[in-house]
KOLVEX-203261 format. One line per 2 residues: their letters; for each residue x, y, z of C-alpha. Coordinates in pm, 1 decimal. Example, Ala and Ser with C-alpha at 12.3 -4.5 7.8 and 13.67 -1.06 7.14 Angstrom:
# residues 2
AS) 1230.0,-450.0,780.0  1367.0,-106.0,714.0
END
This chain:
# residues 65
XX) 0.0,0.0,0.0  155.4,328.2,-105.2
XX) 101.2,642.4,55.3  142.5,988.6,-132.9
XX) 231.7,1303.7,107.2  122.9,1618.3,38.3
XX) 448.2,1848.4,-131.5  609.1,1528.9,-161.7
XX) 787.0,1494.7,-508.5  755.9,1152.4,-660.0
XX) 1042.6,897.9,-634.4  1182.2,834.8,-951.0
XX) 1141.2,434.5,-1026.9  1441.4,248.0,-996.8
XX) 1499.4,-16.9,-1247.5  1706.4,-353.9,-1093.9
XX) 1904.1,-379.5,-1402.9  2031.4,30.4,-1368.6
XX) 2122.2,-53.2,-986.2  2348.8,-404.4,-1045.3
XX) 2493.2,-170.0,-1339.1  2595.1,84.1,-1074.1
XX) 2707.8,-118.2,-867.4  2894.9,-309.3,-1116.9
XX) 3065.8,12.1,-1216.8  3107.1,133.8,-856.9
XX) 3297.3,-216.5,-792.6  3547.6,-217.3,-1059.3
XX) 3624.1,182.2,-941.3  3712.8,74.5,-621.5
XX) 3887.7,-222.7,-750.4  4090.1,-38.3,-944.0
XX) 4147.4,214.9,-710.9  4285.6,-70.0,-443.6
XX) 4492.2,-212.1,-732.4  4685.5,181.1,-773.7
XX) 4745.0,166.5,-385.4  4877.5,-129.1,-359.8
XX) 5117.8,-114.1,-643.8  5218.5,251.3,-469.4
XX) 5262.2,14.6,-187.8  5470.7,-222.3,-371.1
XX) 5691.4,-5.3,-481.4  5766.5,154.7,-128.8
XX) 5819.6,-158.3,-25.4  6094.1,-168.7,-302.7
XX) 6281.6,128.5,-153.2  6275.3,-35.2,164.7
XX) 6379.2,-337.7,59.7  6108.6,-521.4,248.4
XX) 6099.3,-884.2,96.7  5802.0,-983.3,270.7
XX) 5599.8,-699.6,265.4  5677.6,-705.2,-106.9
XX) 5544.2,-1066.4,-148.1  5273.4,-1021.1,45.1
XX) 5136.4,-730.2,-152.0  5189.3,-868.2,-484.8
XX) 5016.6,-1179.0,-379.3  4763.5,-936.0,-271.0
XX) 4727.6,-749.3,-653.0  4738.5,-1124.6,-807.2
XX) 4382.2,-1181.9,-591.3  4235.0,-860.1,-671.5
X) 4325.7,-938.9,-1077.9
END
């Protein structure tokens, strides 16, 4: 049962296929975005010469592709 208040502007109708498309798109930005840090992080750990932070990240990016 729907109820319409007064001054109330209509809710726009929100189609299933447009939301898993959003959120589609919304997950591969924040894979991607998880994939930059983490190669940022990789090469830090680089300069620090950190072997097993090094592996641990890269195993990390080789889940996440």
């Amino acid at each position: 049962m729907e109820r319409n208040l007064v001054n109330t502007p209509p809710q726009p109708e929100v189609n299933v296929t447009d939301f898993e498309f959003a959120e589609m798109v919304l997950n591969e930005a924040l894979r991607n975005f998880r994939k930059e840090q983490i190669r940022k992080e990789i090469d830090q750990s680089l300069q620090n010469q950190n072997k097993e932070e090094f592996l641990r990240l890269t195993e990390e990016l080789k889940n996440i592709s």
